[in-house]
LUMDREN-399811 format. One line per field, with one value per residue (C-alpha): residue number from 1; residue in three letters; chain; x, z negated, y. Coordinates in Angstrom, 3 decimals, decimal comma. Layout:
REM residues N
seq = c(NUM; ...)
type = c(ALA; ...)
mol = c(A; ...)
c1 = c(X; ...)
c3 = c(Z; ...)
c2 = c(Y; ...)
END
This chain:
REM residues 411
seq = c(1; 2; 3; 4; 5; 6; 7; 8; 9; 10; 11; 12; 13; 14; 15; 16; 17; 18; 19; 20; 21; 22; 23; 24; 25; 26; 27; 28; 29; 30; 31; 32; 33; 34; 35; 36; 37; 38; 39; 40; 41; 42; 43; 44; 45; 46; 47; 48; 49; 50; 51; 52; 53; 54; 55; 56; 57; 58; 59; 60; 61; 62; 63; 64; 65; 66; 67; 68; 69; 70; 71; 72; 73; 74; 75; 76; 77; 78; 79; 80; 81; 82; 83; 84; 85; 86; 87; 88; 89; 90; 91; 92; 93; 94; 95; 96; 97; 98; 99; 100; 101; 102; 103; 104; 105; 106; 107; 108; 109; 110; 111; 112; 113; 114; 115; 116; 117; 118; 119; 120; 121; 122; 123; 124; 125; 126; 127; 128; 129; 130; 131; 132; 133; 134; 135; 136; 137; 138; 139; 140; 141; 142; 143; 144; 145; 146; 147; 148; 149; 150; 151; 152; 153; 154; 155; 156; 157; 158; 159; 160; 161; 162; 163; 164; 165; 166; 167; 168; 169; 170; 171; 172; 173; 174; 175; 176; 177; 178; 179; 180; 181; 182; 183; 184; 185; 186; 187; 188; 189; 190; 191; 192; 193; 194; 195; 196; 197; 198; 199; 200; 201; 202; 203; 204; 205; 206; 207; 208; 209; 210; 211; 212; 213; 214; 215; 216; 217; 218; 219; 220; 221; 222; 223; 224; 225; 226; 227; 228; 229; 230; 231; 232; 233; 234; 235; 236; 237; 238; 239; 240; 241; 242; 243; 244; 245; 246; 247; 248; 249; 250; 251; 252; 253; 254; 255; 256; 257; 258; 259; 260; 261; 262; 263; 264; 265; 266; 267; 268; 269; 270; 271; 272; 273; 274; 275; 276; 277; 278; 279; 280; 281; 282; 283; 284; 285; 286; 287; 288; 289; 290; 291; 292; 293; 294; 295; 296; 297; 298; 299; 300; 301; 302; 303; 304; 305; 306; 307; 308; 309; 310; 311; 312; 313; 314; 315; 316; 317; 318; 319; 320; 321; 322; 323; 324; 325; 326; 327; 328; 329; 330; 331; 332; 333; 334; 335; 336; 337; 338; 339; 340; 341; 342; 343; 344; 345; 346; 347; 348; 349; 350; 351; 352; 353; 354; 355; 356; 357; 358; 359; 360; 361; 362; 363; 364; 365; 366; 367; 368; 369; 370; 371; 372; 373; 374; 375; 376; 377; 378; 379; 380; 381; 382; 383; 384; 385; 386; 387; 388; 389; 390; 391; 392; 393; 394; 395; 396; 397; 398; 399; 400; 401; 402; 403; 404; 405; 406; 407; 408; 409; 410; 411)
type = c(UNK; UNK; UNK; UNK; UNK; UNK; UNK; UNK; UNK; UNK; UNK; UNK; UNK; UNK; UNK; UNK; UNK; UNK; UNK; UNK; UNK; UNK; UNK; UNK; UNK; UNK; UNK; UNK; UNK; UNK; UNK; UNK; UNK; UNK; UNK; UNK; UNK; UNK; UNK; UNK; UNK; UNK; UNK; UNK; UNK; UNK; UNK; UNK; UNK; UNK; UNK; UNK; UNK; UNK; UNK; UNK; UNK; UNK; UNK; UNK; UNK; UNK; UNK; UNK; UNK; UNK; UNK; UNK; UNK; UNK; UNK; UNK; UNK; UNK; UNK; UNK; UNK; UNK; UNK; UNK; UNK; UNK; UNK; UNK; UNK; UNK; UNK; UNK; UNK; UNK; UNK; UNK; UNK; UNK; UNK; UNK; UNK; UNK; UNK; UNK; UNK; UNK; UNK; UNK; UNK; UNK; UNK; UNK; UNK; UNK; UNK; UNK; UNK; UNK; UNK; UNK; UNK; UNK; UNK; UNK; UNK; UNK; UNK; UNK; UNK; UNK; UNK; UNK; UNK; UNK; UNK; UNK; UNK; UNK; UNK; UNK; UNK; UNK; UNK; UNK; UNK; UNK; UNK; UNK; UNK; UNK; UNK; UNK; UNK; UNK; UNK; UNK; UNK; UNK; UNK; UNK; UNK; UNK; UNK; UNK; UNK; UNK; UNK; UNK; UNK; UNK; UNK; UNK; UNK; UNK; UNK; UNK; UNK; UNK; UNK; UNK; UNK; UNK; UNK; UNK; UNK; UNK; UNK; UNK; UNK; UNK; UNK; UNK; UNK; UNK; UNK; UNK; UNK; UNK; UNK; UNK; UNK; UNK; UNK; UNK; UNK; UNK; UNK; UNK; UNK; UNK; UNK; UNK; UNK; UNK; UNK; UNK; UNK; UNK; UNK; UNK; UNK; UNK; UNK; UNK; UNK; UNK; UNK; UNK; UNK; UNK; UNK; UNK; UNK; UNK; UNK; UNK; UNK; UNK; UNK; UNK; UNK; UNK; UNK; UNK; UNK; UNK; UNK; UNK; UNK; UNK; UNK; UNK; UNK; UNK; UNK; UNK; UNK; UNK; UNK; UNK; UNK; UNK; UNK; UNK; UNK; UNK; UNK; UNK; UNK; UNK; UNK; UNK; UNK; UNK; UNK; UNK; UNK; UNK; UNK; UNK; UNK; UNK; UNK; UNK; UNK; UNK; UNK; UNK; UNK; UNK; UNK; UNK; UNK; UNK; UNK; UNK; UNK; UNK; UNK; UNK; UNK; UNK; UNK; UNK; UNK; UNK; UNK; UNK; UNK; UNK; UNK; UNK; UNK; UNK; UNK; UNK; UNK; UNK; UNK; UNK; UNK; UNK; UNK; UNK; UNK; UNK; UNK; UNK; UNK; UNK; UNK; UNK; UNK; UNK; UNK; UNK; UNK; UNK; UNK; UNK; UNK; UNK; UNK; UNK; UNK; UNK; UNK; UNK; UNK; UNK; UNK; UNK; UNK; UNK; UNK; UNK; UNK; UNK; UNK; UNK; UNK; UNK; UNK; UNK; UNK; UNK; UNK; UNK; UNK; UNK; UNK; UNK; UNK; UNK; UNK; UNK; UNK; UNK; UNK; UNK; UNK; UNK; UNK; UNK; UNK; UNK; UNK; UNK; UNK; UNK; UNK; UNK; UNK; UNK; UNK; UNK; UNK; UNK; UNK; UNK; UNK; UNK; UNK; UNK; UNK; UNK; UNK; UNK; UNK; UNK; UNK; UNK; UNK; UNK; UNK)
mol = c(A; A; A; A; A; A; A; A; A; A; A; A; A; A; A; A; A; A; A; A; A; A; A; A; A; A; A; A; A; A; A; A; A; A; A; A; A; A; A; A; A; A; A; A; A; A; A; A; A; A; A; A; A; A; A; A; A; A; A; A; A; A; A; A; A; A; A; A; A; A; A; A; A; A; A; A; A; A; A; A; A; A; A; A; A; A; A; A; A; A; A; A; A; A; A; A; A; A; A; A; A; A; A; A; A; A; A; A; A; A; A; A; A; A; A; A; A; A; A; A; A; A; A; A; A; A; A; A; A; A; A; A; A; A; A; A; A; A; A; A; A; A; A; A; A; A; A; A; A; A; A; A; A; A; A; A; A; A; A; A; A; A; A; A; A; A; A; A; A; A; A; A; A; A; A; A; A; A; A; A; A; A; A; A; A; A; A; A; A; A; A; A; A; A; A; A; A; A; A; A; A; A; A; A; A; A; A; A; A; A; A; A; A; A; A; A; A; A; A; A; A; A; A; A; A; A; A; A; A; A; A; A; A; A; A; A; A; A; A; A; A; A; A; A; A; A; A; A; A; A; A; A; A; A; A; A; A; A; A; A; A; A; A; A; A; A; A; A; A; A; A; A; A; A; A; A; A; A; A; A; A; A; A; A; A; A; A; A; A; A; A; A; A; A; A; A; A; A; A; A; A; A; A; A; A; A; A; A; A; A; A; A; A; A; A; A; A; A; A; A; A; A; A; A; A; A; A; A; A; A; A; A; A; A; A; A; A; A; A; A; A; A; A; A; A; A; A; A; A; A; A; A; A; A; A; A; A; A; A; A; A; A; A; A; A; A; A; A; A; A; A; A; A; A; A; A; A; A; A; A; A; A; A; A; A; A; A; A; A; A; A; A; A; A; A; A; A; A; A; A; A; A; A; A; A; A; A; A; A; A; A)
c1 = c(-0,905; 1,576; 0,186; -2,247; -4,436; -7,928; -6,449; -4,703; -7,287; -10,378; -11,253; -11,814; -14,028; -16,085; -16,177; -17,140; -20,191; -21,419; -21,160; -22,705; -25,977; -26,203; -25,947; -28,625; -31,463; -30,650; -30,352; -27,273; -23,997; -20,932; -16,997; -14,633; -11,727; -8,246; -7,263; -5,899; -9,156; -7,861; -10,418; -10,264; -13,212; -15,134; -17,838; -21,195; -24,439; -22,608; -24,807; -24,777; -24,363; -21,190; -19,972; -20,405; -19,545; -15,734; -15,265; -14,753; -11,706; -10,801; -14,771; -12,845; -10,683; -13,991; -15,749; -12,371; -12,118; -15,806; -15,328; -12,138; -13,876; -16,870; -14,363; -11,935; -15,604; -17,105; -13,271; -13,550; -16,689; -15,930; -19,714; -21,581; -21,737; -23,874; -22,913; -23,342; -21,381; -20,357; -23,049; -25,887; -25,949; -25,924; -23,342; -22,885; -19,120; -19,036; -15,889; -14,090; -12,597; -10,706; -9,599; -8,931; -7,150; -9,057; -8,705; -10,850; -14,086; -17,108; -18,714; -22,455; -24,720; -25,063; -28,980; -31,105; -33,081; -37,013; -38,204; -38,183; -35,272; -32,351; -29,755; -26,298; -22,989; -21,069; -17,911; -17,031; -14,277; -14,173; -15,562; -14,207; -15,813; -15,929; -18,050; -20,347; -20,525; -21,585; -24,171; -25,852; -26,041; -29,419; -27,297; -26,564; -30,204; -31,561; -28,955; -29,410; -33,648; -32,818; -30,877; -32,976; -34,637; -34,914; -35,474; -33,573; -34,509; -33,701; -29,938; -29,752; -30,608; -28,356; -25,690; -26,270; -26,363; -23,152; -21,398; -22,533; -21,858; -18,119; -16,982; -18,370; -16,292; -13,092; -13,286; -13,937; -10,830; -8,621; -9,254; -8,029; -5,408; -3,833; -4,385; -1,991; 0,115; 0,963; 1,538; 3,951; 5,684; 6,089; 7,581; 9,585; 10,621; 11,688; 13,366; 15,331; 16,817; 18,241; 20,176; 21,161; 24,161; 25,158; 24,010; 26,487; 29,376; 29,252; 27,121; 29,743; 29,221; 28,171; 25,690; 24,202; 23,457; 21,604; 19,079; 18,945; 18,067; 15,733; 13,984; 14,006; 11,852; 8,972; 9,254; 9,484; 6,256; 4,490; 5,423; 4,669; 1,249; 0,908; 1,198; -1,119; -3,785; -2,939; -2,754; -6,543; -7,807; -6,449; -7,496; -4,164; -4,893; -1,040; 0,635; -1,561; -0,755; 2,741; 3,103; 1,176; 3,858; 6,848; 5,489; 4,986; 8,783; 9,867; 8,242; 9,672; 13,197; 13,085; 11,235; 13,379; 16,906; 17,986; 16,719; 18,866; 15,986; 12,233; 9,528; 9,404; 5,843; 7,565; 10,251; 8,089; 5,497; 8,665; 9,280; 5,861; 5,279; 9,207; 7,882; 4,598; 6,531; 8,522; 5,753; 4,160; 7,712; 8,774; 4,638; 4,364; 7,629; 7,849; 5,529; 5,716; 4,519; 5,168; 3,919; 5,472; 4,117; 1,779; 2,787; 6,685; 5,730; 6,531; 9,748; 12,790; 15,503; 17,924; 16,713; 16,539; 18,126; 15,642; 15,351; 18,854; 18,562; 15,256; 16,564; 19,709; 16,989; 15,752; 18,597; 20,973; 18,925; 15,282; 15,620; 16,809; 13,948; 10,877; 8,953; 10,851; 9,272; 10,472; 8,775; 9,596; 8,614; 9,169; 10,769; 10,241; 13,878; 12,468; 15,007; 15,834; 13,743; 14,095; 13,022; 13,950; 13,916; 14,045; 14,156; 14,099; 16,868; 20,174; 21,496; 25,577; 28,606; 29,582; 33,086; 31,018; 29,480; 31,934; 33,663; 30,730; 30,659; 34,573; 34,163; 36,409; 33,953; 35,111; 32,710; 34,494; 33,299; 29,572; 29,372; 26,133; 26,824; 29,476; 27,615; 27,520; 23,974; 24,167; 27,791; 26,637; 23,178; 25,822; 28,088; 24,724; 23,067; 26,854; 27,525; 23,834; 23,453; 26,871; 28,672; 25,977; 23,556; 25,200; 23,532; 23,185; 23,705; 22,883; 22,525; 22,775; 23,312; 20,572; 18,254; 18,017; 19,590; 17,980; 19,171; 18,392; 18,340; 18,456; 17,390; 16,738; 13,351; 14,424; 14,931)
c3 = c(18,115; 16,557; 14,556; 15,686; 14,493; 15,202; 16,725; 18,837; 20,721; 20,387; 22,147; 18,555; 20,655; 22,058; 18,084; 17,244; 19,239; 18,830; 14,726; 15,184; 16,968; 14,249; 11,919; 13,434; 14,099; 10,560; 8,987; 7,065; 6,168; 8,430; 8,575; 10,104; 7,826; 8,668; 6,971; 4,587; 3,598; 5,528; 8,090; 11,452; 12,668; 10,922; 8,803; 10,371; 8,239; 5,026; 1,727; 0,644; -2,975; -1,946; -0,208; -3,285; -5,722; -3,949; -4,652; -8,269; -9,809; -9,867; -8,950; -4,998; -6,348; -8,023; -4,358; -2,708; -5,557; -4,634; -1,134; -1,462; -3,744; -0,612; 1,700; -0,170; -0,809; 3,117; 3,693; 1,487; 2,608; 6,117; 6,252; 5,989; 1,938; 0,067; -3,021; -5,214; -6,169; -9,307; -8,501; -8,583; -4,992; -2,301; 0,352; 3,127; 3,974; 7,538; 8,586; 11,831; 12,452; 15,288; 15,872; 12,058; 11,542; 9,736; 11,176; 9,077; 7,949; 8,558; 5,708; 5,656; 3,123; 0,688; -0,321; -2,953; -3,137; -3,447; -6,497; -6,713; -4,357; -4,845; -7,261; -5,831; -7,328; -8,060; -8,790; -12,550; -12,558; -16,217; -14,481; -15,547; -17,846; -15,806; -13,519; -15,876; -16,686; -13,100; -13,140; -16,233; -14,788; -12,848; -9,671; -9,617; -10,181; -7,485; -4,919; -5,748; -5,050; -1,478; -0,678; 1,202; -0,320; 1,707; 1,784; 1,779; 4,726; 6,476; 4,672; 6,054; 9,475; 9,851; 8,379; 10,875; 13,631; 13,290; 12,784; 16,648; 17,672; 15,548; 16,801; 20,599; 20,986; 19,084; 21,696; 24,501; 23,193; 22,768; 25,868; 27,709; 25,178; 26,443; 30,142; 29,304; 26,996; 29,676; 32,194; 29,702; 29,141; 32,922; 33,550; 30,456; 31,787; 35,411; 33,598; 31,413; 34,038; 36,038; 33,199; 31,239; 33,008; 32,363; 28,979; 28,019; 29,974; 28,499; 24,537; 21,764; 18,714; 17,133; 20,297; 19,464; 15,509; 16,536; 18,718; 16,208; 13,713; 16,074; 16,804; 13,265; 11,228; 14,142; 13,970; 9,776; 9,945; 12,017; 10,318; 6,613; 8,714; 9,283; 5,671; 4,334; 6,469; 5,322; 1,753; 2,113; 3,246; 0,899; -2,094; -3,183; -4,232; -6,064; -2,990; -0,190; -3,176; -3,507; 0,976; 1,084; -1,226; 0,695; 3,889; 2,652; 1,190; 4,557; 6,021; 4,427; 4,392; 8,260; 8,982; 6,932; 7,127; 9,020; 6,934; 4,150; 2,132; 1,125; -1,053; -4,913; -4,102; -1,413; -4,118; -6,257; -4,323; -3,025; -6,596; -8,225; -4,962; -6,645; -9,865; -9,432; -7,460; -10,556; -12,762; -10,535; -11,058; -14,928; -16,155; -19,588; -19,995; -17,731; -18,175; -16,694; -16,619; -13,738; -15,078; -12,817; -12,894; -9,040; -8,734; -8,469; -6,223; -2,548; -3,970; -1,410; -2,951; -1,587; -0,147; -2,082; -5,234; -7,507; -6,950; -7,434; -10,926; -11,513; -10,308; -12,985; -15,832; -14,853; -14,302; -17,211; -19,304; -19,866; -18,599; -21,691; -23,655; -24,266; -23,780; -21,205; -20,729; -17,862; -18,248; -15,177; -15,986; -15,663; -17,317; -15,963; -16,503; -14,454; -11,501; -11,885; -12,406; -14,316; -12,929; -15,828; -15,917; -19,555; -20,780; -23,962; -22,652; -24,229; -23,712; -23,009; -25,180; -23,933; -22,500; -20,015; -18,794; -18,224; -16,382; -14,341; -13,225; -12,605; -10,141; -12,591; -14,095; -13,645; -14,441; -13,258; -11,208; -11,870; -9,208; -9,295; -12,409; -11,675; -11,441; -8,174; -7,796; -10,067; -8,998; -5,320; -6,522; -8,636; -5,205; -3,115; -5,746; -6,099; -2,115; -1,923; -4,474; -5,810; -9,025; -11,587; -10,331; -11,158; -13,054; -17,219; -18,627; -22,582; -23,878; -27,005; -27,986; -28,558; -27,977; -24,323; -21,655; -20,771; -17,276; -16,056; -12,120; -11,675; -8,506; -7,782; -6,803; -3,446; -1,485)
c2 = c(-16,345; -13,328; -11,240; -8,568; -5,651; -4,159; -1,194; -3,685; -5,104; -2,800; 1,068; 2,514; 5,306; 2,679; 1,130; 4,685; 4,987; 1,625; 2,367; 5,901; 4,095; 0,955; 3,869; 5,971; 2,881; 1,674; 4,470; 2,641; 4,633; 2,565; 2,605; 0,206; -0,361; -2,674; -5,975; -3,340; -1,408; 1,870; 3,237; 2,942; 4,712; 7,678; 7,602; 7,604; 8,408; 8,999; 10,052; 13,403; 11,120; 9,298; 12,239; 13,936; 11,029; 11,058; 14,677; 14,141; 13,729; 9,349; 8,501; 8,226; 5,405; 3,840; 3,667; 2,316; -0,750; -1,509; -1,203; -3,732; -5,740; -6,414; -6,979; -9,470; -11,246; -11,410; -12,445; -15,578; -16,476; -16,113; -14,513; -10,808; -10,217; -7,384; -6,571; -3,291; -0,622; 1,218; 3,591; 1,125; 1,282; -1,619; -2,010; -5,081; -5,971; -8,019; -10,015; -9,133; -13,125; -13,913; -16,816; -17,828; -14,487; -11,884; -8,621; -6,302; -5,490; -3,148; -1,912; -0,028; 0,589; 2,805; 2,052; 1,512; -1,783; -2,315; -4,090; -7,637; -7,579; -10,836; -10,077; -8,972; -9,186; -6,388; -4,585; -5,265; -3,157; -0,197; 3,058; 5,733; 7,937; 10,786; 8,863; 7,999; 12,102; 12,381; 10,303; 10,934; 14,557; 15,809; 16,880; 13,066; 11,770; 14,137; 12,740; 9,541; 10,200; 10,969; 7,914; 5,418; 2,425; -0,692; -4,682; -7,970; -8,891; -5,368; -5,671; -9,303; -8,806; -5,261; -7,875; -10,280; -7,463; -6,094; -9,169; -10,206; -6,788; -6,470; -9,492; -9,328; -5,997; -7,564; -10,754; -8,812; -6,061; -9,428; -11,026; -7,388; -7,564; -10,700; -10,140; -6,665; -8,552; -11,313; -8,158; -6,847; -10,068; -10,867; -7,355; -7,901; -10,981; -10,152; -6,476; -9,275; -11,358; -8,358; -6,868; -9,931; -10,075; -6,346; -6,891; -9,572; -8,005; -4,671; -4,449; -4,254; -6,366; -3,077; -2,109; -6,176; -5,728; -2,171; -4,288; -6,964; -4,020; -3,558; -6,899; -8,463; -6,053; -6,335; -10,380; -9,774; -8,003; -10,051; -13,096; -11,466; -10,557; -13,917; -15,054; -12,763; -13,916; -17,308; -16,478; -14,418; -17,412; -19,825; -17,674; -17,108; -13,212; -12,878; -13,689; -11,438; -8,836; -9,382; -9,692; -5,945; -4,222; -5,861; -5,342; -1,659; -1,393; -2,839; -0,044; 2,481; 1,483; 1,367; 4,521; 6,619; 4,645; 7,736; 10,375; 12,076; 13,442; 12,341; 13,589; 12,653; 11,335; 8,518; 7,400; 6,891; 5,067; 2,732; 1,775; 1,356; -1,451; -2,870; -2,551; -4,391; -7,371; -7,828; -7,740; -10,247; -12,266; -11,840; -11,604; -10,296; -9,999; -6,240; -3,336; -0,193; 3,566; 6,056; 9,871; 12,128; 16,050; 16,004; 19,364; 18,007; 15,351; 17,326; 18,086; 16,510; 14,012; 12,080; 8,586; 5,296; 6,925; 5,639; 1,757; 0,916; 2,772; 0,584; -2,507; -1,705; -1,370; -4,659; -6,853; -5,391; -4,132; -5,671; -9,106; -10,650; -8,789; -10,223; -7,132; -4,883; -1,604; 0,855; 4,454; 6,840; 10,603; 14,261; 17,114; 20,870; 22,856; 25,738; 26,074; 22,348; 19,427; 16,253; 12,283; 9,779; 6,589; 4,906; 0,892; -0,632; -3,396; -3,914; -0,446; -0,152; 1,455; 5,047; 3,597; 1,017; 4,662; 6,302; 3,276; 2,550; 6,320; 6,879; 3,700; 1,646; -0,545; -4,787; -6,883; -10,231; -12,483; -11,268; -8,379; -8,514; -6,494; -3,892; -0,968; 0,145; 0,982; 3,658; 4,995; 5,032; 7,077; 9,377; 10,196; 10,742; 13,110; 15,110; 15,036; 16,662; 18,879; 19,660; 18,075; 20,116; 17,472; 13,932; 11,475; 11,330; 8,385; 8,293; 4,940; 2,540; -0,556; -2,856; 0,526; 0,889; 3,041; 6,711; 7,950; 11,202; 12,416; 16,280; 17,948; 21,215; 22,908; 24,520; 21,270)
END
């Protein structure tokens, strides 16, 4: 079976409802979340605490590790799992399983437990202390009064409940699902064989690599859906890791492979996933920082213009150190603004610089090495933005390479 999601095969209105009344009778807070952790249905019965709780500063990203850290558990286990939060209260994380593919969780909770109640795990994870402010604070302890209190066996059995009720609506939602699918496919199918012909008489070799553009990123993603899935279940945490950021970098070379100009804020998240799967790859031996101003973050730059500059840092300049370090960060020049990207690698001699930036740079027969990634981000920032806004190269020997992308506030 390819690859499918929950909003694939279920009415998410119908989900909806049927959370909002589990919610009501149980008085439990509910959300349905993806095999990614990202909601697919609102919140129902959600505590004036955790509503609270997420409006301060990082204490959201607290509540999203715990959540993860529930769902990556029921996953596992293949089974409903309560656990508690950071907060000291107790959530329940139920598997949606289909046919050996796991398709996402619900999550409700949000609870205090009676005395003499079975020990839960938790969410070990360093809160931050800003959370801990929050808590220690009497707006805190009078929220957390209000929040209901409630039994074992009243978790259990609300566990149990929406596990029949999750995965009754995703079978029902699959087996409509395939019924449409097959539709699709015979229509497909009978479309096919009258302009198969045409097709073969008349598509250019260019007109042919545009539909396999077209074809092989859906069968990439369904097939890096596939391993994931496989991965979750085989416990293999570094490798569903690694599959999410790829599957993410996919993404967002496709989707904007057309566009001239993104935000700051989607360069950067394009590189941190590159940086992380390199991490993953060279261990202790790559550590990075990414401190970028947020108020610089909407600005527009030119597409892909940062990773070939990374991947540079990496390949010629770190990976023959035993502790590379890549630090990506800001300067404010008022009308112009500064991204830099600095490593502690083996740095280059000015003449190399100015070689690699006049387009005369030979490295032999390594051409992995010549320099283009950072000549071709030099012509893209100049045909953009004029020659004021080309890239600086400073760099020494032994000391590491400093380059310096300019782009101006207006975009």
């Amino acid at each position: 079976m390819k690859g499918i999601s929950l909003k694939d095969i279920i009415d998410v209105e119908t989900l909806q409802k049927i959370q909002d009344n589990f919610s009501a009778v149980t008085k439990l807070a509910a959300v349905t979340v993806d095999f990614k952790g990202e909601p697919i249905t609102k919140y129902s019965n959600f505590t004036n605490f955790c509503t609270r709780f997420r409006e301060i500063g990082a204490c959201k990203e607290h509540c999203y590790q715990s959540d993860a850290f529930g769902g990556i558990k029921a996953a596992r286990s293949g089974k409903p799992a309560i656990y508690r939060c950071h907060a000291g209260l107790y959530d329940m994380a139920v598997p949606i399983i289909f046919e050996g593919q796991f398709l996402g969780s619900i999550l409700a909770g949000q609870v205090h437990m009676e005395e003499g109640s079975e020990s839960y795990p938790g969410n070990d994870s360093v809160i931050s202390k800003e959370a801990e402010d929050f808590l220690a604070t009497e707006e805190a302890k009078n929220l957390l009064s209000d929040i209901l209190v409630t039994t074992d066996e009243h978790m259990m059995n609300s566990a149990n409940l929406l596990s029949i009720m999750g995965n009754y609506v995703v079978k029902n939602g699959f087996a409509e699902y395939i019924q449409n699918e097959l539709n699709e496919k015979n229509q497909k199918l009978i479309n096919e064989m009258k302009v198969r012909m045409s097709l073969e008489k008349s598509l250019s070799d260019a007109e042919l690599k545009v539909l396999k553009s077209q074809v092989n990123p859906h069968f990439l993603f369904n097939a890096l859906n596939t391993i994931s899935n496989l991965s979750i279940i085989e416990k293999a945490d570094k490798t569903t890791e690694v599959i999410y950021f790829l599957s993410d970098m996919l993404r967002y070379t496709i989707r904007h492979e057309i566009e001239n100009l993104v935000t700051i804020e989607q360069e950067l998240d394009y590189v941190k996933k590159y940086l992380r799967i390199q991490q993953i790859r060279m261990g202790h031996k790559l550590d990075f920082s990414i401190d970028v101003d947020p108020s610089l973050l909407k600005l527009k730059m030119p597409f892909m213009i940062l990773q070939p500059i990374v991947n540079n840092a990496i390949d010629h300049g770190i990976y023959s150190v035993d502790n590379g370090i890549i630090r990506i960060y800001s300067e404010d020049m008022g009308k112009d603004i500064l991204l830099i990207i600095e490593d502690n690698g083996v740095g280059m001699e000015e003449k190399k610089i100015e070689e690699i930036l006049s387009g005369k740079y030979d490295s032999g027969e390594n051409t992995s090495s010549n320099g283009i990634g950072l000549l071709n981000s030099d012509k893209r920032l100049i045909h953009q933005f004029g020659s004021g806004y080309r890239l600086k190269i400073e760099s020494e020997v032994n000391q590491g390479t400093k380059i310096s992308i300019k782009i101006p506030r207006q975009v």
